[in-house]
C-alpha positions, 0 to 999 in steps of 0.5 A: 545514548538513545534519543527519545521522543515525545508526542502527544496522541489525539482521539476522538469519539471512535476510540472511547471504550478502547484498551489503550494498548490495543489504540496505540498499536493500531495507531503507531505502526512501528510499535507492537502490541507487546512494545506498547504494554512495556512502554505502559509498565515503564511509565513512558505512557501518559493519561492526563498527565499521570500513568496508567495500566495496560488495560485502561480503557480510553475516556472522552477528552483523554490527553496521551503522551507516548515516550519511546526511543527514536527508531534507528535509522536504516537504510537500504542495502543491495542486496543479490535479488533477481528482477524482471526489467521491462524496460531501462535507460539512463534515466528510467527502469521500468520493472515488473514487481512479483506478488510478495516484495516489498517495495522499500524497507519498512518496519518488518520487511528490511530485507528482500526488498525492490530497493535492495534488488534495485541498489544491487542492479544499478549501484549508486545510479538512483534518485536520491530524492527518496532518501537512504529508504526509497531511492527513485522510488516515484510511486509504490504498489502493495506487497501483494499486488503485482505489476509495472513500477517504473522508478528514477535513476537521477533527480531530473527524472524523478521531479518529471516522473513525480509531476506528471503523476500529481498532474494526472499524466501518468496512466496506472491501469490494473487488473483485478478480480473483484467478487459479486456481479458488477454489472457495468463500467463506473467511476468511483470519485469518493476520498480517502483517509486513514480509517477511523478506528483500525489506523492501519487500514484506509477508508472511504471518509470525509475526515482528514481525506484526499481525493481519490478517482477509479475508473473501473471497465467490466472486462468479464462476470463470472458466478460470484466475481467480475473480471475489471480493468481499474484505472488510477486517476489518483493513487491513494493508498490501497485505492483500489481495494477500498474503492471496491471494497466501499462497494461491497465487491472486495478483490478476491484474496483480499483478507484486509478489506474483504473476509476470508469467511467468504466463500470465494475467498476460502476456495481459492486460498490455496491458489494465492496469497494476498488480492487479485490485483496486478498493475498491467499498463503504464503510460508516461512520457520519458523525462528527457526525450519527451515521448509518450511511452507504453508498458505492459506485463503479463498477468501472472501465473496465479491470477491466470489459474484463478480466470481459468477456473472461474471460466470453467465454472 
């Protein structure tokens, strides 16, 4: 029989005037918009202890309560994918991710996924602090951002890896080609948190934030976008993206933080999918040996065309 689950769902002042079937999708991402409406129709939806319909508007000091199964538990399944290793060893592999995988499996993507990839490769030799979902995954990167990861093949190592980037000692150095003129190096110390009113997305807010630091180095303008070295002192979700987006220079291909309206963007769509962002260089030093250690991957092909044409411009 299918365990069900009760929890009760704040709001705040952003949210009054909202369709309720819209808040709850933003704010549960493992429930569609459709799932949400049934949900509603079968009464599992509460408003201050009553039900209501799928188009009622949300009111100050609304109390909801959301009822719905407990999701299935999956775990990742090797799976035959290709992957570009950089570097491997008893204790660490380091890979170069392509612009659209998937890390883990996660609600939409269970298949075709790094951890898959991963399972296949190295069998049972993974971390297994990240569970049946993430195993020796230390750190991610978005399913549309290229670049170095660099994961754990035992718990020893994954405690290493995981400390040495809370402490600030591992370096994450990306490219990416943000648009507008920027017209020198910076450091953006501004913290983020889950945006106030679309749940799915992250932004700059002192409301239930952490931290968060880049360093960005102009490498190159261009008419309309700047070339930029992007330097993790934090790594907060889509910290990059919203840092420059914040500033009003979102990563060309961006359509989550950016819009596809801008000129930019509309012209190089059919270049790539997804932001301009690869994760170049990686710095840590090895969990057993002790030593400092450098990584570095190409740029890929996409990106590269995109420099190319705006150089030539």
């Amino acid at each position: 029989m299918t365990e069900l689950m009760t929890k009760q769902i704040d709001t705040d002042s952003a949210d009054i005037g909202k369709r309720l079937d819209v808040f709850l999708s933003e704010t549960e991402e493992e429930l569609t918009r459709s799932h949400v409406q049934k949900l509603l129709q079968d009464g599992m939806v509460l408003v201050n202890g009553t039900t209501v319909a799928k188009n009622y508007k949300i009111r100050k000091n609304d109390v909801i309560e959301l009822t719905y199964p407990e999701p299935e538990p999956c775990e990742a399944q090797p799976e035959n994918i290709p992957i570009d290793i950089v570097y491997e060893d008893d204790d660490i592999i380091v890979v170069n991710k392509p612009k659209g995988m998937v890390v883990h499996p996660a609600a939409g993507n269970y298949t075709g996924t790094l951890v898959s990839a991963l399972l296949y490769h190295c069998g049972e030799r993974l971390s297994g602090i990240g569970g049946v979902i993430r195993p020796g995954i230390v750190h991610r990167i978005d399913k549309d951002t290229s670049g170095l990861l660099v994961v754990a093949k035992n718990d020893a190592a994954h405690l290493s890896l995981s400390e040495q980037i809370k402490e600030h000692h591992v370096s994450r150095i990306y490219h990416a080609i943000a648009l507008g003129k920027i017209e020198e190096d910076r450091t953006i110390d501004l913290p983020i948190g889950r945006h106030p009113v679309d749940r799915k997305k992250m932004a700059v807010t002192e409301k239930n934030s952490k931290n968060a630091v880049t360093h960005i180095h102009v490498l190159e303008n261009f008419q309309g976008a700047t070339y930029v070295r992007c330097e993790l002192e934090t790594g907060r979700t889509h910290q990059i993206r919203v840092h420059l987006s914040h500033m009003n220079h979102p990563l060309l291909g961006d359509l989550v933080y950016g819009s596809p309206k801008l000129p930019l963007n509309q012209k190089f769509a059919k270049y790539t999918e997804g932001q301009c962002l690869h994760a170049k260089e990686l710095i840590l030093t090895h969990p057993r040996t002790g030593k400092s250690m450098r990584f570095t991957s190409e740029i890929p092909d996409d990106f590269t065309e995109i420099l190319a044409l705006l150089r030539k411009n």
